[in-house]
N, C-alpha and C positions, 0 to 999 in steps of 0.2 A: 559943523558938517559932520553928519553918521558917523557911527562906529559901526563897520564890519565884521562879523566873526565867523570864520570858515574854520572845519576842525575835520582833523585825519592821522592817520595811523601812522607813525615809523616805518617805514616796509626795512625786511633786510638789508636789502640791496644799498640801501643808503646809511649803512653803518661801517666801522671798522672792524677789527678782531675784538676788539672790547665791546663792542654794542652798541656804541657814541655816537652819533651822528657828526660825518663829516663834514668841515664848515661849511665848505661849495654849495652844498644842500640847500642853506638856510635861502639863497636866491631863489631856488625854487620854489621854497614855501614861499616866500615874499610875492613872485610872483602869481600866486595860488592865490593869496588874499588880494592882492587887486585886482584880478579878475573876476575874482568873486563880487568883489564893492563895487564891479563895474556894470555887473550883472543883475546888481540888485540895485542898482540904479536905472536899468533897463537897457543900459548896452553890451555889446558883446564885444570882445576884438574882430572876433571873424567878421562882424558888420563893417566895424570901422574899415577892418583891410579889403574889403569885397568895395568900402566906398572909396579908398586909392588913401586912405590914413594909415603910418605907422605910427608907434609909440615907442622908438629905443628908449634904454636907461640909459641919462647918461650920467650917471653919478648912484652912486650905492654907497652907505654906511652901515655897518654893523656892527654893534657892541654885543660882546657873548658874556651871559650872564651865571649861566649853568646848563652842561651837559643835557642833551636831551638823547635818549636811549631806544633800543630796541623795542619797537612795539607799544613806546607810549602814543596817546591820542593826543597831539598838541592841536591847540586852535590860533590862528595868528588874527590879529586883531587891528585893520586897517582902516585907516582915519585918512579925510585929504586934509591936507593942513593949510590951503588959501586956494582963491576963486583961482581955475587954473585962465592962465591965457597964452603964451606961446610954450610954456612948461607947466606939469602937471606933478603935484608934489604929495608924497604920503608918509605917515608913519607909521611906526609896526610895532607890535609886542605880540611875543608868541611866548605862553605859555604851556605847563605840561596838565595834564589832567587833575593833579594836585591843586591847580593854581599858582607854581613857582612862576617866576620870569625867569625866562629863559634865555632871552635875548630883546632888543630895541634895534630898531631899524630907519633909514630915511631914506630913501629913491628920490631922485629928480630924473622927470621922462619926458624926452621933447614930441610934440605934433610933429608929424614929418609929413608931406606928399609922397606917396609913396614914390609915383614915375620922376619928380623932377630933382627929387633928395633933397628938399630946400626944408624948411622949417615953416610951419603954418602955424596961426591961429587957431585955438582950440574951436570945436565946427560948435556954429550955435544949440544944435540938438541937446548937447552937453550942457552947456550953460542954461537953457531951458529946463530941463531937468534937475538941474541943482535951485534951483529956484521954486520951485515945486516943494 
């Protein structure tokens, strides 16, 4: 299954007095790359949630490899890692413009209906697309 690669800029805002990017961040870049992988698989969230699907995380790992800084352009690099069916699962490596690693990643995200909060099946649209 593809490999993803979305790439962006440090902004201020997400560093500390030293320039570092604070860990909390790195969820968002995570979630940045699978939106991207999901996009360039031809779905969106807004679709999924406008059809009554959510996707929580319910599981997150992050191993930090080296500091990622002010103003660098990192690119996170997301892979699904098996056919999803009632969880949907990714990996991550986010690099800096140099090409270090910066960090490795794994998310598990369940299907959800949105109105009855139960857990679903991933919708076949998805799995038609992976198949493609």
């Amino acid at each position: 299954m593809g490999v993803n690669s979305h790439s962006f800029r440090v902004r201020y805002a997400e560093t500390d007095q030293m320039g570092v990017v604070y860990h909390g961040n790195y969820a968002q870049y995570l979630e940045m790359g699978r939106v991207e992988w999901l996009r360039a698989l031809g779905v969106t969230y807004k679709s999924m949630e406008d059809s009554g699907i959510m996707l929580p995380v319910i599981s997150l790992h992050i191993d930090y490899k080296k500091s990622a800084l002010y103003d660098d352009l990192l690119t996170v690099e997301t892979q699904l890692t098996s056919r999803p069916l009632v969880k949907i699962e990714f990996d991550y490596k986010v690099f800096n413009e140099a090409g270090d690693l910066l960090a490795t990643a794994h998310t598990v995200l369940a299907f959800m209906d949105k109105k009855t909060g139960r857990p679903i099946k991933c919708p076949e649209y998805i799995l038609d697309k992976l198949e493609d």
